[in-house]
TORRO-759473 format. One record per residue: x, y, z of N, C-alpha, C in turn; residue in three letters. Coordinates in steps of 0.05 Angstrom, whole numbers, padded with zeros to 5 digits, always signed. Each point is the difference from the previous one (the first is absolute). Example, Ala and Ser with C-alpha at 12.3 -4.5 7.8 and 13.67 -1.06 7.14 Angstrom:
2
+00264-00114+00156-00018+00024+00000+00018+00024+00000ALA-00007+00021-00014+00016+00024+00001-00015+00022+00014SER
***
This chain:
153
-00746-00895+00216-00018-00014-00018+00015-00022-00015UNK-00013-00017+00002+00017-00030-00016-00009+00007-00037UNK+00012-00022-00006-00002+00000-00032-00031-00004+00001UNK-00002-00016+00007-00034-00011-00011-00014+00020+00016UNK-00001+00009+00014-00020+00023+00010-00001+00026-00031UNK+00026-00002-00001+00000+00020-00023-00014-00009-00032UNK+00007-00027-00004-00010-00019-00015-00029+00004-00002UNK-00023-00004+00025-00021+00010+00007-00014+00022-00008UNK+00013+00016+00012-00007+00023-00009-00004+00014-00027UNK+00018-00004-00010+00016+00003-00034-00033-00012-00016UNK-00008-00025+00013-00024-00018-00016-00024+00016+00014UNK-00002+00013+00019-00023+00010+00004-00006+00025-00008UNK+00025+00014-00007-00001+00023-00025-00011-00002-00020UNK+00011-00022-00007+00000-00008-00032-00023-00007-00002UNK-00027-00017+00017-00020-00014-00004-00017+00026+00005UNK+00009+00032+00021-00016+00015-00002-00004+00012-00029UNK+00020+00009-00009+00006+00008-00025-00025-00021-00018UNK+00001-00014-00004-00007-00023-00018-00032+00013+00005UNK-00010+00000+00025-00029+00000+00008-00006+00036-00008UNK+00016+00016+00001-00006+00023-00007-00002+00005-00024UNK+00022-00012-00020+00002+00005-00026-00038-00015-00008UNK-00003-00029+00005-00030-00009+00003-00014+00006-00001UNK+00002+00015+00014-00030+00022+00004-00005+00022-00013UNK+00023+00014-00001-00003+00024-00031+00003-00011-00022UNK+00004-00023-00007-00013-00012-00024-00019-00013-00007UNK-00019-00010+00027-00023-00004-00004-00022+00026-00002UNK+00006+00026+00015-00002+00021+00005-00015+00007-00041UNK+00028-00003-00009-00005+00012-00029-00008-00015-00012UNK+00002-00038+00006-00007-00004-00029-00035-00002+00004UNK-00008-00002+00034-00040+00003-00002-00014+00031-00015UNK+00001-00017-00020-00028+00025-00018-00021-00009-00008UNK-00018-00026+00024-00012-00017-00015-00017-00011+00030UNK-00029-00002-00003-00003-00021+00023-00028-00014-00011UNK-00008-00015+00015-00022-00017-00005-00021-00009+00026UNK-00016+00004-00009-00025-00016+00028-00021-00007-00026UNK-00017-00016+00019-00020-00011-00004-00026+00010+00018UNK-00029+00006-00016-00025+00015+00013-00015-00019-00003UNK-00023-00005+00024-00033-00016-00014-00003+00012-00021UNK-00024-00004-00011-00012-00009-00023-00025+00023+00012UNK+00009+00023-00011-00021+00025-00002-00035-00007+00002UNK-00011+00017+00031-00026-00007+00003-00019+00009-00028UNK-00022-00016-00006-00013+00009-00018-00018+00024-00002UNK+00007+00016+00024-00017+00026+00004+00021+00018-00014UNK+00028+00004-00002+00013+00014-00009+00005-00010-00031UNK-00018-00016-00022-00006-00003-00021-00009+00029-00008UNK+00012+00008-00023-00020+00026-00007-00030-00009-00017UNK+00004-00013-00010-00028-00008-00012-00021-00018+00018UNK+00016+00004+00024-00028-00009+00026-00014+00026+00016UNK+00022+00019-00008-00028+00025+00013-00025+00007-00004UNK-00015+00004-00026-00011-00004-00006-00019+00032-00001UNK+00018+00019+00018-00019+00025-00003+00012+00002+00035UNK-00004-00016+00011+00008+00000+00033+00016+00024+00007UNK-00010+00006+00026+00019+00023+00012+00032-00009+00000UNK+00018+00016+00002+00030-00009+00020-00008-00016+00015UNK-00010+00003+00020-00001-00007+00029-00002-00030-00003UNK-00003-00017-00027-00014-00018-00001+00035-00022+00005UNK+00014+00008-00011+00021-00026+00001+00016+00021+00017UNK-00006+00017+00019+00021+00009+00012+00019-00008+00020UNK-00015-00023+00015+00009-00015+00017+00028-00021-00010UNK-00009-00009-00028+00012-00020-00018+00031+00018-00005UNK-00013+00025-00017+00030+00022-00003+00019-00001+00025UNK-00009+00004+00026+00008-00002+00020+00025-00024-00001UNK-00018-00013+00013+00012-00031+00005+00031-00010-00016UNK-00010+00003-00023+00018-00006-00022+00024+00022-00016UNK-00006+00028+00013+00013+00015-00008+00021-00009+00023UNK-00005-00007+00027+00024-00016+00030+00007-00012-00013UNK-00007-00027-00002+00011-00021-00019+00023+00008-00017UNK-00002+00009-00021+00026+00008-00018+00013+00016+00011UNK-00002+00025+00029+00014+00010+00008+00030-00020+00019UNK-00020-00015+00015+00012-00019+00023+00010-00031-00012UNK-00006-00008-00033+00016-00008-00016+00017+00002-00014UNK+00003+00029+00000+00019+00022-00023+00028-00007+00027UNK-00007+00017+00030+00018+00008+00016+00016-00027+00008UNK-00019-00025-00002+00020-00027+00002+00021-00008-00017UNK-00010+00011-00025+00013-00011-00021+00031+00021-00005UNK-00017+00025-00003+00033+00017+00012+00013-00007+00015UNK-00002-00002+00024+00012-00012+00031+00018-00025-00021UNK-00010-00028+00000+00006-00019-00012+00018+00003-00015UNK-00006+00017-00026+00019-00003-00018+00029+00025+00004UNK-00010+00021+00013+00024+00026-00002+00000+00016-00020UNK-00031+00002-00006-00002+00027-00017-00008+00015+00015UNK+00009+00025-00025-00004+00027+00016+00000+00022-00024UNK-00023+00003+00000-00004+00030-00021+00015+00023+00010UNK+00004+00010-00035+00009+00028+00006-00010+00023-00012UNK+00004+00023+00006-00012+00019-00003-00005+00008-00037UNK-00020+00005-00006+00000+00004-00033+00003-00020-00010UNK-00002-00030+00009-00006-00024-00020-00023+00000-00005UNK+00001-00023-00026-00027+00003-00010+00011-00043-00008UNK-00030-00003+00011-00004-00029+00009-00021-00011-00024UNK+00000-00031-00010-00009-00012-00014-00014-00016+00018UNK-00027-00009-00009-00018-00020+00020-00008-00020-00026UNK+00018-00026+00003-00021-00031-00006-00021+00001+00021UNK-00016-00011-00009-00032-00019+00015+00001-00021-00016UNK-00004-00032+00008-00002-00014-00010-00031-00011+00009UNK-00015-00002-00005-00035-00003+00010+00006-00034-00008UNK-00003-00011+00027-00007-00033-00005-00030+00001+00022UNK-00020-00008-00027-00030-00005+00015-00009-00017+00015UNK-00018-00001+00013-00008-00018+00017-00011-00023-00015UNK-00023+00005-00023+00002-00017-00020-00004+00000-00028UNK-00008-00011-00026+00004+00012-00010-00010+00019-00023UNK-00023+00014+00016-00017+00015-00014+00020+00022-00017UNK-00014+00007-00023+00009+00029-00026+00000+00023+00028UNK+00023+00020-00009+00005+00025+00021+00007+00021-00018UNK-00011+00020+00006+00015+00027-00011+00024+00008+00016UNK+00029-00002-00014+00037+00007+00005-00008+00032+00017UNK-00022+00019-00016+00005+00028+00012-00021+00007+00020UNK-00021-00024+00004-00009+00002+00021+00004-00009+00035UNK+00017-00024-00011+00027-00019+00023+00014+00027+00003UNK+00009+00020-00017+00025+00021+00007-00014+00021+00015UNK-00030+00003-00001-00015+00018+00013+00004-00011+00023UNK-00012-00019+00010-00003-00012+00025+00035+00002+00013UNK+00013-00001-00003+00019+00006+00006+00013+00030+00013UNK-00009+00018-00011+00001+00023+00010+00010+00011+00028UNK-00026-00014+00020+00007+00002+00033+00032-00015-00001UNK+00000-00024+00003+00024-00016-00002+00022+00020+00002UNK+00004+00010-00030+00025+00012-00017+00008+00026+00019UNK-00024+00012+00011-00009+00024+00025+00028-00011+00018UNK-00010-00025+00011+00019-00019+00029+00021+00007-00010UNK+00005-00019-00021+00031+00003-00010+00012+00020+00000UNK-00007+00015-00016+00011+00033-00003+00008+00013+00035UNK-00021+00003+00014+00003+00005+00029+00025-00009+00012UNK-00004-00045-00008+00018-00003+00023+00036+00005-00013UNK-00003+00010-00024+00029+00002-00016+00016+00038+00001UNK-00027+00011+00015+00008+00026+00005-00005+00023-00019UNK-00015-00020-00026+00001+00019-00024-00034+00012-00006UNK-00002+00013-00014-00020+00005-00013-00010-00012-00032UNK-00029-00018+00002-00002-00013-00025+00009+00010-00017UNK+00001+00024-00011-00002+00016-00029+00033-00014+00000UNK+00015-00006+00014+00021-00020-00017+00004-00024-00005UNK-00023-00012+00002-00011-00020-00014-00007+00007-00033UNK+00025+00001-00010-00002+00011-00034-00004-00017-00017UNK+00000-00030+00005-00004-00011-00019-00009-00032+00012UNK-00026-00007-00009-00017-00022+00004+00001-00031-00011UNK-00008-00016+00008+00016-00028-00018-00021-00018+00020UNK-00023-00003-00028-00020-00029+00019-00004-00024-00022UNK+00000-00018+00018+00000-00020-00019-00016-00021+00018UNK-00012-00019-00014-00020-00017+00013+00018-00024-00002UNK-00008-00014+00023+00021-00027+00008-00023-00023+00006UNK+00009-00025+00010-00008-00026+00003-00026+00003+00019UNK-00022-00015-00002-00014+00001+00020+00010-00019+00033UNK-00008+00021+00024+00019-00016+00017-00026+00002+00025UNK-00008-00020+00018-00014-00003+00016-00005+00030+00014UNK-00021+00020+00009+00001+00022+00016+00009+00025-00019UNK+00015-00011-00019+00017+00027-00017+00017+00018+00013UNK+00008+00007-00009+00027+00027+00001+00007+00018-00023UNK+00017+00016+00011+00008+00014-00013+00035+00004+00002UNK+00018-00005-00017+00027-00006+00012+00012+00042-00010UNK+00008+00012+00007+00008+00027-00006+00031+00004+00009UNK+00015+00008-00024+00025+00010+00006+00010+00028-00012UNK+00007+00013+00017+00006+00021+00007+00030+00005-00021UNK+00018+00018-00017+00027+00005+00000+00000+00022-00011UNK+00017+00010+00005+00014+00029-00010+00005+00001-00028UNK-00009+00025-00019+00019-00010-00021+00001+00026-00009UNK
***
């Protein structure tokens, strides 16, 4: 083996090293992720039931409970979180409306429910550690959304 073969090598240690240390420090420092949801159907309004059976926005629960599941599982993937066992998780919602009619904050957090279902699923956990809630109403934005971040605390 010549010098520079050894030279080589020596740097391809060192750059593995580099990429491993990397990654168990990205490993620990994700306690945090973020996605973005539509803008909650108006059947899952609670003050649109009206007396109505379940069955009535069940389709809507459906739909949108995927949605935050298969937005939750991108955003983990993406960022390199990863829950752990016996955490207990904080949820922002930021509600930006479609336009800009007056809204009830705890009826936006109702409608949310299925969603929070996805998330929970696609993070492995069970809601009930969802311990602590954080909604706040934001800018009106064409279609609306809802921006939700997820962290440990």
């Amino acid at each position: 083996m010549t010098n520079q073969d050894l030279k080589g090598i020596a740097r391809l240690q060192q750059t593995h090293t580099y990429a491993n240390a990397a990654r168990q420090l990205s490993r620990v420092a994700v306690r945090e992720f973020t996605l973005t949801l539509s803008w909650p159907a108006s059947e899952l309004m609670q003050n649109r039931h009206d007396g109505r059976h379940w069955s009535f926005a069940a389709n809507e629960k459906a739909a949108y409970r995927h949605e935050g599941y298969l937005m939750a599982l991108s955003a983990i993937n993406t960022s390199g979180f990863e829950s752990r066992d016996g955490a207990r998780y904080r949820i922002s919602m930021t509600f930006h409306a479609p336009d800009n009619r007056r809204r009830d904050v705890s009826n936006l957090h109702a409608a949310m429910k299925s969603a929070l279902d996805g998330i929970a699923s696609a993070m492995g956990v069970d809601d009930s550690s969802f311990v602590e809630h954080i909604q706040r109403k934001g800018h009106a934005v064409e279609r609306g959304r809802v921006d939700v971040c997820v962290e440990e605390i």
